[in-house]
C-alpha positions in Angstrom: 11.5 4.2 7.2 8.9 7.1 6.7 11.3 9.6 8.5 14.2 8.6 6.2 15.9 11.2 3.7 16.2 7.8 1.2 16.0 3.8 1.4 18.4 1.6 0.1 17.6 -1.5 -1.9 19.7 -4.8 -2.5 19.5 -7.7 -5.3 22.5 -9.4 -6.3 22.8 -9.3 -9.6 23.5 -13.4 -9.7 19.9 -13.4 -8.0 17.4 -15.5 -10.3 15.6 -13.9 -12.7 12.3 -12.6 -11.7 13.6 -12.0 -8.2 11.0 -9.1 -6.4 11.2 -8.8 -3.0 8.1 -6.9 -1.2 10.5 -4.5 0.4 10.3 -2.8 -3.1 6.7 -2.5 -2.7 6.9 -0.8 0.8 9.7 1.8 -0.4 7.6 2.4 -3.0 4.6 3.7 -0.9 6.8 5.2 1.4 7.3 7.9 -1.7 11.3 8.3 -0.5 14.3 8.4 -3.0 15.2 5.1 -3.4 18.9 3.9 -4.1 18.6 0.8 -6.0 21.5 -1.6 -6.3 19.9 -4.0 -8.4 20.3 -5.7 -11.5 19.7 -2.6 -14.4 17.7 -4.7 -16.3 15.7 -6.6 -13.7 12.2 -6.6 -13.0 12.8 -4.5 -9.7 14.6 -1.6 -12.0 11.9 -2.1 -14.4 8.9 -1.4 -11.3 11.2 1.6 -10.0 11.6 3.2 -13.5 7.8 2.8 -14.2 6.9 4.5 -10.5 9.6 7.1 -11.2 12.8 6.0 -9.2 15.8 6.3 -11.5 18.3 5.9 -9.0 19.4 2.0 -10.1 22.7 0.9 -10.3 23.9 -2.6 -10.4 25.5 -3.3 -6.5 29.3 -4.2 -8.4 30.1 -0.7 -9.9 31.5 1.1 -7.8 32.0 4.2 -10.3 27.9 3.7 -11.0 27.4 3.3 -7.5 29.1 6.7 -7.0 26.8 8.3 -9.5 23.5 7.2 -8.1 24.5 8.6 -4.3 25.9 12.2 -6.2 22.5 12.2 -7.8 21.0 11.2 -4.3 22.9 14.0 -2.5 21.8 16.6 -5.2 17.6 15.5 -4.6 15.6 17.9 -2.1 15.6 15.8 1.0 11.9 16.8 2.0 10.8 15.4 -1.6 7.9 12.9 -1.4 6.9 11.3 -4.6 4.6 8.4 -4.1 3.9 7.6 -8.0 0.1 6.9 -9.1 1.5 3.7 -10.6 2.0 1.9 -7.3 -1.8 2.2 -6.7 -1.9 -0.6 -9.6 0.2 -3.2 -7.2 -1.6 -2.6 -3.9 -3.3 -5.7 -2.4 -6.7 -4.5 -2.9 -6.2 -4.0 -6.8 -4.7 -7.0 -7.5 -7.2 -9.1 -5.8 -10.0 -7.2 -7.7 -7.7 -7.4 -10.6 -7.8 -11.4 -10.3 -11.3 -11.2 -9.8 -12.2 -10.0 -12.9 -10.0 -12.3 -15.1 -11.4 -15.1 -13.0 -15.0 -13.9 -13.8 -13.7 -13.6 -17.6 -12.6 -17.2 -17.6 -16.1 -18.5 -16.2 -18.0 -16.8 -18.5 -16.3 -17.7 -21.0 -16.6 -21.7 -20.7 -20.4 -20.8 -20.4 
């Protein structure tokens, strides 16, 4: 995956709501273009958007689908972009994250 010129990313769009898989996560940190066939309005669009991957198209349009790899083609292959924002999902943050609230709550009910 780290040698790749871009990854590709699949979610139905008749995939629950809410549906994140962790492969979004790991092509995130990879810093690669990322072709996103996923629901335009879904929480894996909103992630990419916020870490800077605008190349989201829902998998069923073809003529969108078209767009997003034209726009793909276009990129610099050797770009790496691994956005500052994914720091805020690693493991480590989140569990400090957690930690915090959890100290919140206790001393709150003190």
């Amino acid at each position: 995956m780290q040698k790749s010129d871009a990854l590709i990313l699949v979610i139905n769009s008749s995939s629950p709501k809410g549906t994140l898989t962790s492969k979004v996560f790991e092509y995130l940190r990879l810093g690669r273009p990322i072709l996103a066939l996923v629901p335009h309005h879904g929480e894996a669009a909103t992630l990419l958007k916020e870490c800077g991957q605008n190349l989201i198209c829902p998998m069923e349009s073809v003529s969108a689908i078209k767009a997003c790899l034209l726009q793909l083609f276009s990129l610099e292959h050797s770009e790496t972009r691994v956005s500052p924002k994914i720091h805020h999902y690693e493991r480590g943050a989140q569990v400090k994250a957690l930690h915090q609230r959890l100290e919140m709550m206790l001393s709150d009910n003190l």
